[in-house]
N, C-alpha and C positions, 0 to 999 in steps of 0.2 A: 484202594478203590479201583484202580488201572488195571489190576489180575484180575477181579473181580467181571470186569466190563468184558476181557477180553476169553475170559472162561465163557459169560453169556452169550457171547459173540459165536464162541464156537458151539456153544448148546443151540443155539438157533439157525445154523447153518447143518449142522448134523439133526434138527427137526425138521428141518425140510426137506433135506435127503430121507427122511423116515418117515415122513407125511404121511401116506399111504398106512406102513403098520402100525402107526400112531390109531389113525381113525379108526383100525376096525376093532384094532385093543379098546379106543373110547365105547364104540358098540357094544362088544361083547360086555364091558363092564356094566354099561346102563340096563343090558337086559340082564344081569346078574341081579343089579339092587331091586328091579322092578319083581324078580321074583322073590326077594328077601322081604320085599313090601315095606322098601325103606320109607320114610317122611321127609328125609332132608332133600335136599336140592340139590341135581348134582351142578357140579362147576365146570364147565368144557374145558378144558386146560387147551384145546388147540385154538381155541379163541385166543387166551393170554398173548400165545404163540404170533395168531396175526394181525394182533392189535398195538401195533412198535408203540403208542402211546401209554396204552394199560402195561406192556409188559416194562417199560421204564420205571412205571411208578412203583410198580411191584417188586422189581430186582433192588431200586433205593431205601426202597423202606427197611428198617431197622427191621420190624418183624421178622420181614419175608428173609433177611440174613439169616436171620435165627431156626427159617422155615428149612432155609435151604442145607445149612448146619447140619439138621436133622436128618434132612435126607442124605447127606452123603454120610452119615451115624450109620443110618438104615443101608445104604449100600456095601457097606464094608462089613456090616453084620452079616448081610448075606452073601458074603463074601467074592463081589462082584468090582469091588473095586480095593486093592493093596495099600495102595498109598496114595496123600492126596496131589500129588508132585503126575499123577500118569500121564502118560500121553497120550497124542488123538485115537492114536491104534485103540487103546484101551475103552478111550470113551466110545470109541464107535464100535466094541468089542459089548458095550454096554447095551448101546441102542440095537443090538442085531440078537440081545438076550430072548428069553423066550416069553411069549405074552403073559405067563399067569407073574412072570417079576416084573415086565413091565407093570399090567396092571396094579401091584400090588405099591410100585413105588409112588407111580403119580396120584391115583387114586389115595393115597395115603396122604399127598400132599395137598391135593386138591380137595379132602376135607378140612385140613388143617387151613386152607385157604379160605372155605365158606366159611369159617370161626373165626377168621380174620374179618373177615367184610363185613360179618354181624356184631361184632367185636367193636368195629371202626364206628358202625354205623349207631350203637348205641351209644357208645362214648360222645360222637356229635351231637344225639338229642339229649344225652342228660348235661350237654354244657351250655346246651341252648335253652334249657330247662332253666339252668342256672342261673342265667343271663336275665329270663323274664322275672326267677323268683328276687335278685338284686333289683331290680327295677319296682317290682312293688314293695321291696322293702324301704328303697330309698320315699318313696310317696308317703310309706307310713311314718317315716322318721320327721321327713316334712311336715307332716302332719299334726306328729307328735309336740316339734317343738316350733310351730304357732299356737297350737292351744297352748302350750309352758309360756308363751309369752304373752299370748293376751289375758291369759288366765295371770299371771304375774304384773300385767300392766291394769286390770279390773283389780288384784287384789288391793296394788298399792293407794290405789284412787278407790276404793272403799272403806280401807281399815287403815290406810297409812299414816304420816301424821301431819299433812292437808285437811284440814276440816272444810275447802269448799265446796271440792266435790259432795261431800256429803252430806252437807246442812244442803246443797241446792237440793238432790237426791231426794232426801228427805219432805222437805218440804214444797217442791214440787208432786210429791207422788203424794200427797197429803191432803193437797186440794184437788182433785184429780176425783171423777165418781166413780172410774171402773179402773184407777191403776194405783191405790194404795197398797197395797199387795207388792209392787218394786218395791217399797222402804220394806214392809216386815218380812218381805225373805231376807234381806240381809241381816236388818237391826232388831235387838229386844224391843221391846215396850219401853224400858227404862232409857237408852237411848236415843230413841224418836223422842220422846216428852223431853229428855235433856236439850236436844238442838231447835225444839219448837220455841224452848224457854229461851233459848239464847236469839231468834230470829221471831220478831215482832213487830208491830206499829203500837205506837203509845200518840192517842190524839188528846189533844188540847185540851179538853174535856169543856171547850166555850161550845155557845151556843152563837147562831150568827148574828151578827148585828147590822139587819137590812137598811139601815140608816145610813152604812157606809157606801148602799150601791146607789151611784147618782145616774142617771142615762144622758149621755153624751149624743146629741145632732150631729155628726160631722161634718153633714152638707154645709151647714150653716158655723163650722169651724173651723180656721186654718189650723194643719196641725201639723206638729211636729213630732218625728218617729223616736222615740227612743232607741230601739233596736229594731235588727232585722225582722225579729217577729211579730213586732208592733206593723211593722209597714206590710208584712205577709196577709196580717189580719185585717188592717182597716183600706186597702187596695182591694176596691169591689170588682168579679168578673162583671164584663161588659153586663148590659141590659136583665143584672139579676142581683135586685135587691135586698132580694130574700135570703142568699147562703151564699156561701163558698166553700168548696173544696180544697182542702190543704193539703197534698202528698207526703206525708213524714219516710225517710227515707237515711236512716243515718246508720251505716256499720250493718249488723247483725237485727236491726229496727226496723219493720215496716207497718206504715200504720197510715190512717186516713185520720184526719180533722176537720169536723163541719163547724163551720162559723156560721151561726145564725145571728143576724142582725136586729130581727123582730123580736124578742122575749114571748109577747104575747103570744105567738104562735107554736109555744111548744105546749104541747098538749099529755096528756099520762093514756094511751091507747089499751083496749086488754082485748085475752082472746076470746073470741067470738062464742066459746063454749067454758070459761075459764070457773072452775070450780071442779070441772071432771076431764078436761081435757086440753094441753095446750094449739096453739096455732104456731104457724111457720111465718117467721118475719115478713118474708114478701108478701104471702098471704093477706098478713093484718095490714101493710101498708096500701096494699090496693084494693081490698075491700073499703079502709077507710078513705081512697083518694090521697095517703098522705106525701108531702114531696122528699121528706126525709123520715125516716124514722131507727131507732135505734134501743136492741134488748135493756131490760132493765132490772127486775124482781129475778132473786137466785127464788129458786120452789123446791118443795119438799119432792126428795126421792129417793123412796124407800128401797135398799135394794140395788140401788143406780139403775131403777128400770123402769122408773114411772114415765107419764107420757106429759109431763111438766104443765099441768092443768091447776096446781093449788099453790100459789107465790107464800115466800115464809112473808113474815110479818102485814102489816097494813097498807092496803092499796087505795087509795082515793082517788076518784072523776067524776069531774063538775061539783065538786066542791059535795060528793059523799061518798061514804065507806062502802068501797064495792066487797070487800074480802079484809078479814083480820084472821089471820093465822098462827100458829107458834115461829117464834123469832128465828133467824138464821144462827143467830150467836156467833157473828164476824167480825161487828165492833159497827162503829157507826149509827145508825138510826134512821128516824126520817129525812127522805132527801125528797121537795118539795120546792114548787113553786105557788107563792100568794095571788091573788088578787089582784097585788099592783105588783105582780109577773116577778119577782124577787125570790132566787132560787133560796132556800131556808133549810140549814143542815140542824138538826136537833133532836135529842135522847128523847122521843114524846110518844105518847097514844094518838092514836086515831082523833080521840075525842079534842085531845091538847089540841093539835092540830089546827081542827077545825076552829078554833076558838080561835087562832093567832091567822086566821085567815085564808088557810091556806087551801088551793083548790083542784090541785092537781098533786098526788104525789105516791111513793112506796117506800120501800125500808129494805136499807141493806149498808152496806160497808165495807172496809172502813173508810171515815174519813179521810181525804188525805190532805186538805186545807180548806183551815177555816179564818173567816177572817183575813186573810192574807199571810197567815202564818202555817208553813208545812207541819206536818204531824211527823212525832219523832218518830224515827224507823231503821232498828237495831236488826245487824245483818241484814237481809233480804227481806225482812218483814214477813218473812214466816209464809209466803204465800209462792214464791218457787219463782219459777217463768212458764208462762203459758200465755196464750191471746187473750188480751185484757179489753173491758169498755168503763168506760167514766163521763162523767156529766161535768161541767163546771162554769162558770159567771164569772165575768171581771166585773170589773167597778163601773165599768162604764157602760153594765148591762147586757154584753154579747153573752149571747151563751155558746158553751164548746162544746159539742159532742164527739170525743176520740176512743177511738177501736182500733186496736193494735193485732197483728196479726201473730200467732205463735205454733209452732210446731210442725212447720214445713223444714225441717231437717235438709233435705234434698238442697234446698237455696240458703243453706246457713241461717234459718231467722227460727229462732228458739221462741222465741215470746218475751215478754218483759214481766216484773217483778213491780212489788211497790212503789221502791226507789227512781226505775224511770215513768213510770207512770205519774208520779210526783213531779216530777223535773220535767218532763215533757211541758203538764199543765201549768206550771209555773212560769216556763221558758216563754208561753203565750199570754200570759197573765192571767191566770184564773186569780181568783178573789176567795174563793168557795168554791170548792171541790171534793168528787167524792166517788167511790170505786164502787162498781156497778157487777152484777155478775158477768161470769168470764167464761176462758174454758172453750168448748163446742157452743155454748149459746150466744157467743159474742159476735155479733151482726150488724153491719152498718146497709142498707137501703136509698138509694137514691131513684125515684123518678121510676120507681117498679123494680130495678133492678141491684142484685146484691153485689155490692162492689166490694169488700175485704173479700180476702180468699181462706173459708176458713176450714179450720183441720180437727176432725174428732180424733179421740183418744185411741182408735186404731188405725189410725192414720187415713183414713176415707177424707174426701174433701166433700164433707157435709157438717149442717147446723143441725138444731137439733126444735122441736116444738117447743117454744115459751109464753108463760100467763101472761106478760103485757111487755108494752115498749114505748117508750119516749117518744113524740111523732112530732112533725111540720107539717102545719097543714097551712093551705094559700091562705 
């Protein structure tokens, strides 16, 4: 490398001294190509010269070794230089040769120089090329294997061998009016009917026995609480003796509880056009003035797109048959209150009904207790998790109405199933109790205002039009 440097050292101390015939050899070459009507570009080689930066990089590079190789190949061809051992006499024996071997040498080199530079310079873009195509190939690898694993974590939680992902799956998308469609892209027909059969409610098959609900005075009772939910219930807000508000609030659980104190004041409310068209819960509660009220009748919807104006089974207010329609087929019956204001669960007609007193009431299910005895319920009871509403009676005459909210994902609260809807009502004491429709139509109303927060089926936070609803009026 030290010959090398000191060889340079004397080529560019003998270019200087030859400056001058240097330039006008560059000249005459340029207007040589110009009349050849060359394309390429020529390369100033006197620049190299007084550029000590460029001409470093050039003299190092492996190439230009190779470049220069060549050129003393070519000068020994034309027999201008003997051996490579000469001396300066020699070299500068070189530089004093005549302009057409000058031109011929460096211009020789200084093409083989512009094939360098073009050389270098695509090499750079195709490694640069390189660089971006690794880079999106790494995103697509990324890519690849997240879909392999959720694609592998959905399969094993579909077809694995956990049956709860799948009975819930199943049988949430089942009662659902525009998302049964998730079960049967996964499963056969023969499959969904297998997990329906395994997740059910099996009720009592009793009819209530109103003899057992006694109405308890409190005012005029010391009492003592059994549990916490006993003292939740029978601890009145200040200056309202009419209801309370219960907060449920447990885990993955958000739900509201109204405690009505009055019986008599719950009333069977419908909508304002109900045979062709439903109404919107707040709607019906402040047309009617009512201080609570709360959905009730599931309705026929053909399609999942009717406008919830025709409730399945029989509706009664003021003690007559406003609508009798074909049954929901959910289990249950009539859920009713008499006369002497006693909610009354039972497999009957309209006309039954009437006969056993009863003066307010609709049909739907399933039960989830009667008597004071829960309804059995195998798996999930076949009905999934979604926002749920229910009616129910203790013994001592209060009436419950609970609306659970389901399917705000976003805040962890899924909805609840048969089983807490059960335990919920029982943990407060219902007596007689019974599952109301659900879903987008499940609404609780207080005072004008709808307090559940509730979530349709493509995830909008809207309710939806319903034929009637359970109401408080003063």
């Amino acid at each position: 490398m030290s010959s090398r440097k000191s060889r340079m050292d004397r080529y560019n101390d003998l270019f200087e001294e030859n400056k001058n015939d240097i330039n006008e050899i560059l000249k005459k070459s340029k207007e040589m190509k110009k009349e050849e009507k060359s394309h390429k570009k020529t390369y100033n080689f006197d620049d190299i010269i007084s550029e000590s930066d460029e001409k470093k990089k050039f003299f190092e590079d492996d190439d230009m070794k190779e470049l220069f190789d060549k050129r003393k190949k070519q000068k020994k061809d034309e027999k201008t230089v003997k051996n490579q051992k000469q001396s300066d006499s020699n070299l500068d024996s070189i530089f004093s040769n005549s302009g057409d071997k000058m031109n011929n040498t460096f211009f020789a080199d200084e093409e083989d120089i512009n094939n360098l530079i073009e050389k270098e310079r695509k090499s750079k873009n195709k490694k640069s090329g390189n660089k971006k195509m690794k880079l999106w190939q790494k995103i697509v690898v990324l890519l690849i294997c997240i879909g392999l694993v959720f694609g592998s974590i959905l399969g094993f939680l579909l077809y694995g061998p956990y049956p709860k992902f799948r009975h819930w799956l199943i049988t949430t998308a089942m009662t659902t009016m525009n998302h049964q469609y998730l079960a049967k892209w996964f499963y056969s027909d023969k499959t969904i009917d297998d997990v329906l059969k395994k997740n059910y409610v099996k009720e009592s098959g009793e009819g209530t026995d109103t003899s057992k609900v006694t109405f308890v005075d409190y005012s005029k009772t010391k009492v003592m609480y059994k549990n916490k939910y006993e003292k939740e219930i029978l601890t009145k807000d200040k200056d309202n003796d009419l209801y309370k508000l219960i907060n449920i609030n447990d885990g993955s659980m958000r739900g509201y509880l109204v405690v009505i104190y009055d019986p008599s004041k719950v009333k069977m409310e419908t909508a304002s056009s109900m045979g062709s068209k439903g109404e919107m819960l707040v709607s019906m509660a402040k047309r009617t003035n009512s201080v609570v009220a709360m959905n009730a009748s599931g309705f026929i919807d053909p399609n999942y797109n009717s406008n919830g104006g025709r409730p399945y089974g029989v509706v009664i207010k003021d003690g007559k048959i406003v609508s009798n329609l074909e049954k929901a087929n959910v289990g249950g019956g009539v859920i009713g209150f008499t006369k002497d204001n006693k909610l009354i669960l039972g497999k009957m007609s309209g006309e039954e009904a009437l006969k056993k007193g009863v003066r307010d009431a609709m049909e739907f299910g399933p039960y989830l207790i009667v008597n004071g005895k829960p309804s059995f319920i195998k798996g999930n009871g076949g009905w999934g998790t979604a926002p749920r509403s229910a009616i129910g009676q203790r013994q001592d005459g209060i009436v419950l109405f609970l609306v659970m909210d389901g399917r705000d994902y976003a805040h962890g609260i899924d909805g609840v199933g048969m089983v807490e809807l059960t335990e919920i009502l029982a943990k407060y004491g219902a007596y007689n109790a019974s599952n109301l429709d659900g879903g987008t139509s499940s609404g609780l109303v207080i005072n004008g205002e709808l307090i559940n927060k509730p979530v349709n089926g493509s995830g909008e936070k809207l309710t939806r039009a319903i034929p009637d609803a359970w109401v408080v009026t003063k």
